[in-house]
N, C-alpha and C positions, 0 to 999 in steps of 0.2 A: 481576352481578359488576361492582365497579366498579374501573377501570384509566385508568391515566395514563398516557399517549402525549409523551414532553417532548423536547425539542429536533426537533421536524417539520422544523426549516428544514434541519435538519444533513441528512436522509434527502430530502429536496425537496415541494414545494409540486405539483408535478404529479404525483405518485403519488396512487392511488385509495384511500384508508382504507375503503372499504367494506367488506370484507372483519373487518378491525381492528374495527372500529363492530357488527357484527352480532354479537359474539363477549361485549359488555356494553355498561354505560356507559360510554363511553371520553370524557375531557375531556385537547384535544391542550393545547402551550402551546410556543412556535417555541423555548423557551431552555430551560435545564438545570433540574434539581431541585436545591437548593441546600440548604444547613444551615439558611440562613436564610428558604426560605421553604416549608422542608417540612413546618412545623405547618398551614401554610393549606391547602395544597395536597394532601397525603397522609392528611387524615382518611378514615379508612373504606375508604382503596384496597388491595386486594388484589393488584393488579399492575401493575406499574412498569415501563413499555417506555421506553431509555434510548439513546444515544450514547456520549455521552464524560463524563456527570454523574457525578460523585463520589461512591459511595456510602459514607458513613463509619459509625461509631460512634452519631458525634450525628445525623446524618440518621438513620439505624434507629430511633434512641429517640423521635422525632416519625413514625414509621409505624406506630404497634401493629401494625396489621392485616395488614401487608404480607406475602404469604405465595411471591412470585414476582416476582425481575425478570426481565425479558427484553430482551439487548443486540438495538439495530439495529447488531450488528457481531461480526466473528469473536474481538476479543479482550474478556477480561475482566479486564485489570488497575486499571481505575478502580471496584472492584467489592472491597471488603473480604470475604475470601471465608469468615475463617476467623468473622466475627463472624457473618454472614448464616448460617452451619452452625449458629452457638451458638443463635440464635434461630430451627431450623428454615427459613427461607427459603431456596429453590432458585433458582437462577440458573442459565438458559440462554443460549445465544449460538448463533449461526448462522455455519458454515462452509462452504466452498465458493461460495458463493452469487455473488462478483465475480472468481471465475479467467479466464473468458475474458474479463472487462474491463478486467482487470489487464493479462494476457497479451499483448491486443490493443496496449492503452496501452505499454506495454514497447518494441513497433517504433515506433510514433507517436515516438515519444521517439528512438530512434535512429536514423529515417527525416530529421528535422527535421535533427540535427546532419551527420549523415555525409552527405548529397546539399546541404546548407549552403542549405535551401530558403527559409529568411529572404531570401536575400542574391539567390536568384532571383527571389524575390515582389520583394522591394522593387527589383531591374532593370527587373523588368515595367511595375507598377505606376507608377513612377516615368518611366516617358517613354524610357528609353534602351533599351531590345528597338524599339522605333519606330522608333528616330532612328539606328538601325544598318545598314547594308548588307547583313549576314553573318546566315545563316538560323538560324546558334546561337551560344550561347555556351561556350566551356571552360579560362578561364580559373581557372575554381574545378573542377579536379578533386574526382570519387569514387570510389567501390571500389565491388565487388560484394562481398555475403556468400558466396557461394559460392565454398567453398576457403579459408574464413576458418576460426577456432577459437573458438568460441564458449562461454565460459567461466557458470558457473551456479554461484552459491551459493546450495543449497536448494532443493532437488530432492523438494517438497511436490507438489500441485496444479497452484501457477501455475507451477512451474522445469519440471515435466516436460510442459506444455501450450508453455511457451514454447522448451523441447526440440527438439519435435514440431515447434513452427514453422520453427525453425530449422535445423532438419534439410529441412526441406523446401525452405527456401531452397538448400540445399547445403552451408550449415556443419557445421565438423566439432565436436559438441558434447562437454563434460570437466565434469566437476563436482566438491565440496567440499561434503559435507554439513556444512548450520550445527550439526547434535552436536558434529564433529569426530572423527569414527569414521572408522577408518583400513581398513575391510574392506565388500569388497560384498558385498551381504544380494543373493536373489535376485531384487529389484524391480529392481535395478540392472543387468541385463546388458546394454539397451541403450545406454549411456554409460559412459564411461571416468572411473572416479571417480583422482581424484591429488590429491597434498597440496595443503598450502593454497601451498605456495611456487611448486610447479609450476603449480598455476590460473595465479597470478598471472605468472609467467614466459611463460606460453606462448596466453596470450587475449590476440584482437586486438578480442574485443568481452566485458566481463564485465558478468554484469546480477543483482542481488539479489533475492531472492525468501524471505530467512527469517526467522523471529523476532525481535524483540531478547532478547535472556539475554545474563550474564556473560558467555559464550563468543565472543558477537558485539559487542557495544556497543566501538568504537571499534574495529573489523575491519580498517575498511579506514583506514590513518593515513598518515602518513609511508613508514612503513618497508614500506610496502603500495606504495605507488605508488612507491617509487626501484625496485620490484621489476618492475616491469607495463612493457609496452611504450611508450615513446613515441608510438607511431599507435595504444594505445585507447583504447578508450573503456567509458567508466563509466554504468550504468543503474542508479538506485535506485529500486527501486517496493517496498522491504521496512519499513524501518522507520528514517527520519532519523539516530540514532544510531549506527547502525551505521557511517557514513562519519563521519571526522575531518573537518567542513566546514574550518576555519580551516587542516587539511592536502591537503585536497583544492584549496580557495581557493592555495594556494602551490602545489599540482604542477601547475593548469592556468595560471598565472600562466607559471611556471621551463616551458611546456611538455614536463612528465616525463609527461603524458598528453594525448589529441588533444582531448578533448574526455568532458562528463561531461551526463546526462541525468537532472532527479531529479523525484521525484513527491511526497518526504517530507523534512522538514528535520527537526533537531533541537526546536526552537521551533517549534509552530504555533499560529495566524499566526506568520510570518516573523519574526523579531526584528529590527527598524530597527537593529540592530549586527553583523547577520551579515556577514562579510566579504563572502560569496559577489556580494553587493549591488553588491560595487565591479567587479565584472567584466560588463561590459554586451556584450560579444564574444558572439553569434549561435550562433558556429562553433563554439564551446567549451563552452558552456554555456546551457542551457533548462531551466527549472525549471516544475513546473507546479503547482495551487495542491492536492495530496492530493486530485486527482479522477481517480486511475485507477482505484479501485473503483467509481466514481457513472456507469457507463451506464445511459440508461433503466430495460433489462434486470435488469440486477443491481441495483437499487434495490427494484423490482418482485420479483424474487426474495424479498430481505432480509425485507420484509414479509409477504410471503406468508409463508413460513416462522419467523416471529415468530408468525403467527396460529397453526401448526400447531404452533408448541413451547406456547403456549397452550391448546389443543386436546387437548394431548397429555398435560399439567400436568392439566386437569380432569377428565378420566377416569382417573386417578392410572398414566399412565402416565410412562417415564424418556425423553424426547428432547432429546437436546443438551446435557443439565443436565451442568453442571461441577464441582457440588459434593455 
C-alpha cells in the first residue's frame, strides 16, 4: 500500500514513524500537498496522512487512486468533504488525542500572567533579588484560584478535564455550551451551566475550549468584554477567531480586562499587522505559538492513532471516519 505522510515538521521530527512505515510504503515530505505538486507526488497513493494541506477539487483530480486521507488532527475543515464522498474516499481524523495537553497548557498560560512570573524571572535573573536586603518580593501582588469563578465555554473533553482541574484548585466552576443550549442534559449536573451574559458577568478566570462555527466566531468582542470583570482574565486554547483580537487588543489596552492568555490567533503564523503586536506588557498578555496540543505525549498519541484509523480502513472497518 502506498501512502504519503506530508507536513512531518507540523507533527515533529522527534516522533517515531515506525509504526506509520510498517503499515506500507510510506514516502514523508516536511511541507503540505499542494494543487501544484500533487500530480508528482500522489501517483499511485492510496492514503494521504495530512495537517493543515488543503484538499480541494483540483488536488482530487491528480490523486486517482486515493482511496483514504487521514488528518494528523482533530479537525477537518481543510478537507473538501462533500467532493471526497462523490469520489468514494473516506476521511478520518483523530480525537481526543491532545486533552490533557491542552488542559495542562490552559494553567501554563494562566500561571504565567496571574503570578506576573516574567517580571519575577527577569528580578532574578537580572541581578536585583541579589542586590536586595529583604528575603522576598511583593511588590507585584497575586490571587489564589481558590474561591474564584471559573468560567468555561465548551464543556467537551478539554473544558470538563480543565473543570476537574480547576475544581481541584478550589474554584467554583459555571459554564456556556458553544451550541448555545439553554438546558442541562444530564452530563451536566456537576457545573452550573448560565447564559452567555451571566459567564461573562460573573468569571474572574474564563478560558475557551470550543469549536469555531457561526455561533462562536467573533464570541468574545467588544461587547463581550465591556461585560466581564476588570480583574479577568482571558484563556484561548480553542480556536483564534473566536476572540475579536483588534477588540480584545482595546480592552486590555482601556484595562476592561486584567490580562488575556492565547494559544491561537486568527492568522497563523501571526500576521505582522495584528494589533495584539503592539502590546509588549508580560502582565497582560502571553501568547504562545498553537503549541498547546504538541506535548511529546499527545503527538505520540496522534500518530499512533492515525496508524489505527488506517488499520481499521483496511480491514473495511468504520473508525473515526467523518464522511
Amino acid at each position: 500500500m502506498k501512502i504519503v505522510a506530508a507536513e512531518i515538521d507540523s507533527v515533529g521530527n522527534d516522533i517515531d514513524y515506525t509504526e506509520l512505515s510498517q503499515i506500507g510504503d510510506v514516502t514523508f515530505y516536511k511541507d503540505k500537498v499542494t494543487e501544484a505538486n500533487a500530480k508528482e507526488r500522489m501517483d499511485g497513493v492510496e492514503i494521504l496522512c495530512i495537517n493543515k494541506s488543503r484538499i480541494t477539487k483540483e488536488l482530487l483530480d491528480n490523486a486517482p487512486d486515493l482511496k483514504l486521507i487521514c488528518e494528523f488532527a482533530t479537525g477537518f475543515d481543510n478537507v473538501d468533504i462533500n467532493e471526497c464522498a462523490k469520489r468514494g474516499i473516506k476521511v478520518a481524523n483523530v480525537a481526543g488525542y491532545s486533552t490533557m495537553s491542552v488542559a495542562q497548557h490552559t494553567f501554563a498560560l494562566l500561571f504565567y500572567l496571574m503570578e506576573s512570573l516574567h517580571d519575577y524571572d527577569h528580578f532574578v535573573k537580572d541581578g536585583e533579588y541579589a542586590a536586595q536586603e529583604v528575603f522576598t518580593k511583593l511588590d507585584i501582588p497575586y490571587h489564589e484560584i481558590d474561591g474564584m469563578t471559573w468560567g468555561i465555554i465548551g464543556m467537551g473533553n478539554i473544558g470538563r478535564k480543565v473543570a476537574q482541574i480547576a475544581t481541584a484548585f478550589g474554584a467554583k466552576v459555571i459554564f456556556y455550551p458553544a451550541s448555545g443550549r439553554t438546558k442541562n442534559t444530564a452530563l451536566d449536573y456537576e457545573y452550573e451551566l448560565v447564559s452567555f451574559d451571566e459567564l461573562l458577568e460573573r468569571s474572574d478566570i474564563l478560558s475557551l475550549h470550543c469549536p469555531l462555527t457561526d455561533k462562536t466566531r467573533n464570541l468574545i468582542n467588544k461587547e463581550a468584554f465591556y461585560k466581564m470583570k476588570d480583574s479577568a482574565y482571558l484563556i484561548n486554547v480553542a480556536r483564534g477567531p473566536v476572540v475579536n483580537e483588534q477588540d480584545l487588543y482595546e480592552a486590555l489596552k482601556e484595562e476592561e480586562i486584567a490580562g488575556a492568555g492565547l494559544d491561537v490567533l486568527s492568522v497563523e503564523p501571526m500576521a505582522k499587522e495584528n494589533p495584539l503586536l503592539e502590546l509588549q506588557d508580560s502582565k497582560k498578555l502571553f501568547i504562545t505559538p498553537h503549541m498547546a496540543w504538541a506535548s511529546v505525549e499527545a503527538r505520540e498519541r496522534c500518530v499512533h492513532e492515525v496508524c489505527l484509523n488506517i488499520k481499521a480502513f483496511e480491514k473495511g472497518e468504520v473508525r473515526n471516519i467523518v464522511n
